[in-house]
VMD Tcl script that builds the backbone (N, CA, C; Angstrom):
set m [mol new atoms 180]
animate dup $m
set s [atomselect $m all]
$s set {name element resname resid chain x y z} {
  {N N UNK 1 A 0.816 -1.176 0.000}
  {CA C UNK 1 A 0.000 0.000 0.000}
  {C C UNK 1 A 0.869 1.253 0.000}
  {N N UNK 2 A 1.903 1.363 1.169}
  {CA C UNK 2 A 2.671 2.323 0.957}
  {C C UNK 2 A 3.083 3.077 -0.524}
  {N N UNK 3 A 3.764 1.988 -0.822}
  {CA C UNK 3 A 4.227 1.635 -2.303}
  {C C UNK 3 A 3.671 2.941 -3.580}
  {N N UNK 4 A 2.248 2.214 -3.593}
  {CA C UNK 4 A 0.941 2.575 -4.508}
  {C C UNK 4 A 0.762 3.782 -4.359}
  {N N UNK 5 A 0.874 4.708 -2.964}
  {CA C UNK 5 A 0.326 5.589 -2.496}
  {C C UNK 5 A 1.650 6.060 -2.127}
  {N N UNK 6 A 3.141 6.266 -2.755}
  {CA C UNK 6 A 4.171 6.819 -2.707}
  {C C UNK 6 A 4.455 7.368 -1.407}
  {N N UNK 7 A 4.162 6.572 -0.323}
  {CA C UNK 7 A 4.701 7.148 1.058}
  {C C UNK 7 A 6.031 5.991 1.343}
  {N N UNK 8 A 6.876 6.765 2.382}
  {CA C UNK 8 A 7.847 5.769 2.846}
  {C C UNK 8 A 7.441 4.992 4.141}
  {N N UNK 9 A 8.433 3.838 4.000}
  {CA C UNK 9 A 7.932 2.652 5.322}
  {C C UNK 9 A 9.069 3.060 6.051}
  {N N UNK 10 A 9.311 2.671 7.038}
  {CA C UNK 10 A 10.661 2.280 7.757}
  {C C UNK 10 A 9.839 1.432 9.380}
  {N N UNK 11 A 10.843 0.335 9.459}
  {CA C UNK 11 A 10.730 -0.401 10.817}
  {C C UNK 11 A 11.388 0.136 11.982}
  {N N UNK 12 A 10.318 0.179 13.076}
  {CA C UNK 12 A 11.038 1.349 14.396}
  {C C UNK 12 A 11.007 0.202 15.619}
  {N N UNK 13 A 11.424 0.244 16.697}
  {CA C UNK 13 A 11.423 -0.531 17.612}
  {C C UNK 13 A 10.936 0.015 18.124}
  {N N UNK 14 A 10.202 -0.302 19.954}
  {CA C UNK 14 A 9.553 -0.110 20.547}
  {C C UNK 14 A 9.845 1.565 21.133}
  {N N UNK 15 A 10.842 1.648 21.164}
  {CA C UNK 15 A 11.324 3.055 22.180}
  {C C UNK 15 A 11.216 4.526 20.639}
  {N N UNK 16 A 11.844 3.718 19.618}
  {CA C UNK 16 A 11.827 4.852 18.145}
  {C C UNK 16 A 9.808 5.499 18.279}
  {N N UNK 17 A 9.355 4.125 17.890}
  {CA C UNK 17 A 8.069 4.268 17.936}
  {C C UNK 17 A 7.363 5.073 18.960}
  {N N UNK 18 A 7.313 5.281 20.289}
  {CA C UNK 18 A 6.993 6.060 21.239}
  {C C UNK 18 A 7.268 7.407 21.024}
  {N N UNK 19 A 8.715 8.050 20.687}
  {CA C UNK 19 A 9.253 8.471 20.105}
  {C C UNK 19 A 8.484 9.403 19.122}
  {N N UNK 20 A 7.777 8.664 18.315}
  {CA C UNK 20 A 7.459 9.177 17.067}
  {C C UNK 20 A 5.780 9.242 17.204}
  {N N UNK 21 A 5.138 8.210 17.630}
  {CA C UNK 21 A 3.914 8.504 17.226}
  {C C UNK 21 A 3.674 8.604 19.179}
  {N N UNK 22 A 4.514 9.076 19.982}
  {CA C UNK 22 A 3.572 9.459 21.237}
  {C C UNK 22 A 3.307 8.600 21.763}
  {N N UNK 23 A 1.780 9.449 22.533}
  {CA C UNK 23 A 0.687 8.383 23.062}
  {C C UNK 23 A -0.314 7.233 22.180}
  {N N UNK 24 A -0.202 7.877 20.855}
  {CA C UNK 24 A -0.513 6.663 20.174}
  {C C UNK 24 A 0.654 5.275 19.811}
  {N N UNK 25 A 1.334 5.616 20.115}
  {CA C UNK 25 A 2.294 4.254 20.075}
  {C C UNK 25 A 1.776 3.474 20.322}
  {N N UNK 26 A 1.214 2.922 21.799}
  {CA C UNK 26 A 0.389 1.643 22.181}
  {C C UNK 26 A -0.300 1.196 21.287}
  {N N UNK 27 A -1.207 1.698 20.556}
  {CA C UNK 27 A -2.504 1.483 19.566}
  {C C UNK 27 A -1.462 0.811 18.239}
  {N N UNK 28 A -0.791 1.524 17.948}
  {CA C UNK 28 A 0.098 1.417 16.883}
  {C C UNK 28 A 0.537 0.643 17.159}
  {N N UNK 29 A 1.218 -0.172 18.105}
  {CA C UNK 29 A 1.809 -1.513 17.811}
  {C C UNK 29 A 1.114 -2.601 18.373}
  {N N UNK 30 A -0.279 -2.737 18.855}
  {CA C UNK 30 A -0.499 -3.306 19.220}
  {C C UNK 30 A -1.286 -4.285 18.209}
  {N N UNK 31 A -1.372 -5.254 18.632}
  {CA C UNK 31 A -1.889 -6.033 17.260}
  {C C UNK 31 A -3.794 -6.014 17.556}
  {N N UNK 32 A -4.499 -5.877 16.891}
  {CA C UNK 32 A -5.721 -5.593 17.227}
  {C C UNK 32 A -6.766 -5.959 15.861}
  {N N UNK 33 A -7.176 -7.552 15.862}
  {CA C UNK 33 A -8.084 -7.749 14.782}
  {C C UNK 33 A -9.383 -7.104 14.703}
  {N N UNK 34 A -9.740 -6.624 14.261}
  {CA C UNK 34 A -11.050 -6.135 13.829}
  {C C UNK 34 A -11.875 -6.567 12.641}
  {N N UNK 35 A -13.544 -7.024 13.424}
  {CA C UNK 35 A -14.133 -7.463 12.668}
  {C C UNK 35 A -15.921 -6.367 12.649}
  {N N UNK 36 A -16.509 -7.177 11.405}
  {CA C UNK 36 A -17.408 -6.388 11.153}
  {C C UNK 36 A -19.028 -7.365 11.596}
  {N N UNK 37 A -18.775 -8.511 12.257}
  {CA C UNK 37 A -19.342 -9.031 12.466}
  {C C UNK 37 A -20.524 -9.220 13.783}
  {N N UNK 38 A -19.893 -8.648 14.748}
  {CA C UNK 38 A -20.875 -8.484 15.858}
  {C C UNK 38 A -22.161 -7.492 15.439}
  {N N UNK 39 A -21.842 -5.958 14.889}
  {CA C UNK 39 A -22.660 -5.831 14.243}
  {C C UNK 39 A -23.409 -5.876 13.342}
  {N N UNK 40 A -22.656 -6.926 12.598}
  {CA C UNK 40 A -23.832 -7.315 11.159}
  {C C UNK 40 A -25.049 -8.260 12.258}
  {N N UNK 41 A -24.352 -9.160 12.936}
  {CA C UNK 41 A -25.177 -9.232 13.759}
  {C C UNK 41 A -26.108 -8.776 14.730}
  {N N UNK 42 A -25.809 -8.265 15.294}
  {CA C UNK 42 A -26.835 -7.014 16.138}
  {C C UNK 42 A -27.612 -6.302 15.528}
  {N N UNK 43 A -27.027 -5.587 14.486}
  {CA C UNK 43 A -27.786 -4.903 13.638}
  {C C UNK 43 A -28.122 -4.954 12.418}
  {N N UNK 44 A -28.290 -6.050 11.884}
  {CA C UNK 44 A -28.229 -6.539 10.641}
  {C C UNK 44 A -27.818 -5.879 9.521}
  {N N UNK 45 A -26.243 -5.244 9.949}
  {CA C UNK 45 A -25.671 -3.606 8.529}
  {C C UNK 45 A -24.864 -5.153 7.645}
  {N N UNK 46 A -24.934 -4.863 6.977}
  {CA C UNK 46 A -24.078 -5.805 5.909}
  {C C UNK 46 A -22.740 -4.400 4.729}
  {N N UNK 47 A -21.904 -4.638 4.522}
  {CA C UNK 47 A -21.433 -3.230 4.339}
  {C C UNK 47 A -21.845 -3.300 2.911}
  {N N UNK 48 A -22.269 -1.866 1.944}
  {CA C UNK 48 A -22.070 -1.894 0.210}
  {C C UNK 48 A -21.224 -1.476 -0.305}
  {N N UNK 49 A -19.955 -0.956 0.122}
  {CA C UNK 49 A -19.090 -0.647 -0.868}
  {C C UNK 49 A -17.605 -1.627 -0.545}
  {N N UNK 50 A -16.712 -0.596 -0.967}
  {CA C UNK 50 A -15.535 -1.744 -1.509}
  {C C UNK 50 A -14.853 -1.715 0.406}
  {N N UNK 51 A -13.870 -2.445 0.607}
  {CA C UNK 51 A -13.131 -2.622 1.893}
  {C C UNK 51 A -12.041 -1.163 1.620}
  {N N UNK 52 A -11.321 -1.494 3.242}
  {CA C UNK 52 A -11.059 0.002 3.235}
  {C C UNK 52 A -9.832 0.118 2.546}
  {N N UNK 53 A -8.948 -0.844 2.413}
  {CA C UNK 53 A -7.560 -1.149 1.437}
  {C C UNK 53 A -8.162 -1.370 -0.236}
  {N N UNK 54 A -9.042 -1.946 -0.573}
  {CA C UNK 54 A -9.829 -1.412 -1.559}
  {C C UNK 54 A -9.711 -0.251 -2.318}
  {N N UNK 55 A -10.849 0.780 -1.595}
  {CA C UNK 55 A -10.844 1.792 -1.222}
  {C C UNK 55 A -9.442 3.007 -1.710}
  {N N UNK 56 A -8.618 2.550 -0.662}
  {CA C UNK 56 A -7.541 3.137 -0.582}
  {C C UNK 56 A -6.784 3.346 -2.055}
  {N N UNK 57 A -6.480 1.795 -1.815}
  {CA C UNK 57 A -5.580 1.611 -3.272}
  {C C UNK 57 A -6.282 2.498 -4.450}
  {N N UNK 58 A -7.171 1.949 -4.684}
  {CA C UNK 58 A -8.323 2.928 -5.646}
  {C C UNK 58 A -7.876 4.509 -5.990}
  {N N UNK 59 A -7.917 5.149 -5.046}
  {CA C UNK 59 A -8.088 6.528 -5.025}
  {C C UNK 59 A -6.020 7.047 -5.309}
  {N N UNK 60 A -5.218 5.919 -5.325}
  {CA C UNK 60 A -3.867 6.640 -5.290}
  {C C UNK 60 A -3.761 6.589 -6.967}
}
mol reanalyze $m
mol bondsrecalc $m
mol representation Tube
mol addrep $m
């Protein structure tokens, strides 16, 4: 994605990362699956358009 969308990557370790993105560091490295499923359930939303890397790629 980076790539596509001409931004740079670089790998930071735990202390660079704090460092750099703050108080969001935690969030940022934390590994955190996310799904769309409890509420399709609950609320029966089913999504209509494309996913968000989809999406993304699309528009670069």
């Amino acid at each position: 994605m980076s790539k596509r969308l001409g931004l740079p990557t670089a790998s930071l370790n735990a202390g660079e990362a704090a460092a750099h993105f703050g108080w969001l560091a935690g969030f940022v490295g934390t590994d955190m699956a996310a799904s769309g499923a409890v509420t399709r359930e609950m609320r029966g939303w089913e999504p209509k358009g494309p996913g968000l890397m989809t999406a993304a790629l699309a528009k670069a």
